[in-house]
N, C-alpha and C positions, 0 to 999 in steps of 0.2 A: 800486881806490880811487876811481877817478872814478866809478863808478856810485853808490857811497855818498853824495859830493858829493853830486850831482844826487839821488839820496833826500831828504836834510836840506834842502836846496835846495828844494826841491817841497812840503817839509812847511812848511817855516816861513812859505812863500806862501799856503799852505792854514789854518794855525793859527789868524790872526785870525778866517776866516771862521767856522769849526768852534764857536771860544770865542763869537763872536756870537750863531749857532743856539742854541746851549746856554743862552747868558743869557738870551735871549727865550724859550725853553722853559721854563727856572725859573721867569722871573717873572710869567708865562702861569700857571703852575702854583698858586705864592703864591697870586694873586689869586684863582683859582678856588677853590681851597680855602679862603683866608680868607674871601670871601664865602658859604663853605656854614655856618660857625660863630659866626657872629652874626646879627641882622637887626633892625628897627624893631617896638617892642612898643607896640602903639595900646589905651587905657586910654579906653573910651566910659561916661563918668562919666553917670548919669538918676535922673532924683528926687529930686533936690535941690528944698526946698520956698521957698526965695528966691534971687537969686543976690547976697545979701549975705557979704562976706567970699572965701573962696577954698577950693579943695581941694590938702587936703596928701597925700601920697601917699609910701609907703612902699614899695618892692618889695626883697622878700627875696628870697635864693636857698636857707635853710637854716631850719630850727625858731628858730635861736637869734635870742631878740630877738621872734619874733611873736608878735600883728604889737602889744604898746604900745611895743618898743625904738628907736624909731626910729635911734639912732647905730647901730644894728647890722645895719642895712638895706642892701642893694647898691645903690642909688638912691635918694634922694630928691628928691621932685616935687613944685612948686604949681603950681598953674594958677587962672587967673581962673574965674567962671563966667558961663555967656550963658545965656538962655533957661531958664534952672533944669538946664543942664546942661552939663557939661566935655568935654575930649578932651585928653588928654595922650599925649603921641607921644616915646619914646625910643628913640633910634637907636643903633646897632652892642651891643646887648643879647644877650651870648653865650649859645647853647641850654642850654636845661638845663629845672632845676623850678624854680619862682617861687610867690611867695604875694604879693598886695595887700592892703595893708591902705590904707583911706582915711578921712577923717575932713572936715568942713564944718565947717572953720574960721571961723564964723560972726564972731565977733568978733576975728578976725586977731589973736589972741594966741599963735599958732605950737603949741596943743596942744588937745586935747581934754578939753573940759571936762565935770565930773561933779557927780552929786548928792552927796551925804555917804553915801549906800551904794554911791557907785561906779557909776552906772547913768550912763548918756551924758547930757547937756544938749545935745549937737549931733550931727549926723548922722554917720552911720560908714556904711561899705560892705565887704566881702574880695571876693576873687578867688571864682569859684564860687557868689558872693551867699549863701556860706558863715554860719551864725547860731551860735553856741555855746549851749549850755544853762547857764543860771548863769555866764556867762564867754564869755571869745571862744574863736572855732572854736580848734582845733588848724592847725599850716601843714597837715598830709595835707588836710585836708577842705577847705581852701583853695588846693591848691597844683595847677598844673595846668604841662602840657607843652608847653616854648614851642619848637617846635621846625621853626615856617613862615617862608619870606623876609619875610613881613609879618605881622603877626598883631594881631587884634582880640580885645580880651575886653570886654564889657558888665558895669557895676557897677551895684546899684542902690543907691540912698543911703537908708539906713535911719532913722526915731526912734521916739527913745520916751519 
C-alpha cells in the first residue's frame, strides 16, 4: 500500500508540469496551423486615368454574385487613389479561389455607372485583367489561387 502512496504522490507533483507542456504544445500548434490558413491579399490597383473619386472593390470567393453582386461578395473594399493608382491590403484572407472585381468610382456614388446599353462610364478592372466578350469575364477566367503568406495581384483599370 505504501508504494502506491508514494506512486500518486509523485504523480500529482508531476501533473501540473506534464498539463503545462501539453498546453504550450497545443497552443504552439494552433498558431502554426492558423497562420498557414489565411494571410494578407495586397490588390496593386494602375491605370486609373484621374484620381477623382475612389476604387470599390469586390473579392468573391465563388461564381455567385460576380463580379456586378457586390452584397454577395466575401469582402468589400474602397480605397482612396494617389498618383492614378491604389493599393488595397486585406489581412487574415483564408486560401482558397478569389475573383476581383473593381470599379472607379469616379463620382463617389458607390456603383458603377452605365450607358443606356450597359457599357461602363467608369473604369472596371477583374482579377487576371480578365475582359469578357459582350459582358464581364466569368469568375474561372478571373479567379485565381490565393494560397502565399502575402500575396500580390496587379489590376489594370480598364474604359471605354
Amino acid at each position: 500500500m505504501k508504494n502506491n502512496n508514494t506512486f500518486y504522490s509523485n504523480l500529482s507533483k508531476l501533473l501540473p508540469t506534464v498539463l503545462l507542456l501539453l498546453g504550450g504544445i497545443l497552443a504552439h500548434s494552433v498558431t502554426v496551423f492558423g497562420q498557414e490558413k489565411s494571410a494578407t491579399l495586397i490588390i496593386e490597383v494602375v491605370g486609373m486615368r484621374n484620381n477623382t473619386g475612389k476604387i470599390i472593390g469586390s473579392v468573391f470567393n465563388s461564381k455567385s454574385g460576380f463580379p456586378g453582386t457586390p452584397n454577395l461578395a466575401k469582402y468589400l473594399v474602397e480605397q482612396e487613389i494617389t498618383n492614378n493608382s491604389s493599393r488595397i491590403k486585406i489581412e487574415n484572407v483564408p486560401f482558397g479561389n478569389y475573383g476581383v472585381s473593381l470599379v472607379h468610382d469616379e463620382n463617389s456614388n458607390q456603383r458603377l455607372d452605365t450607358n443606356f446599353i450597359g457599357i461602363p462610364k467608369e473604369g472596371i478592372g477583374m482579377s487576371n485583367n480578365a475582359e469578357g466578350s459582350f459582358g464581364p469575364p466569368s469568375f474561372e477566367e478571373a479567379s485565381f489561387e490565393f494560397s502565399k503568406k502575402a500575396q500580390t495581384i496587379q489590376i489594370r483599370i480598364k474604359y471605354y
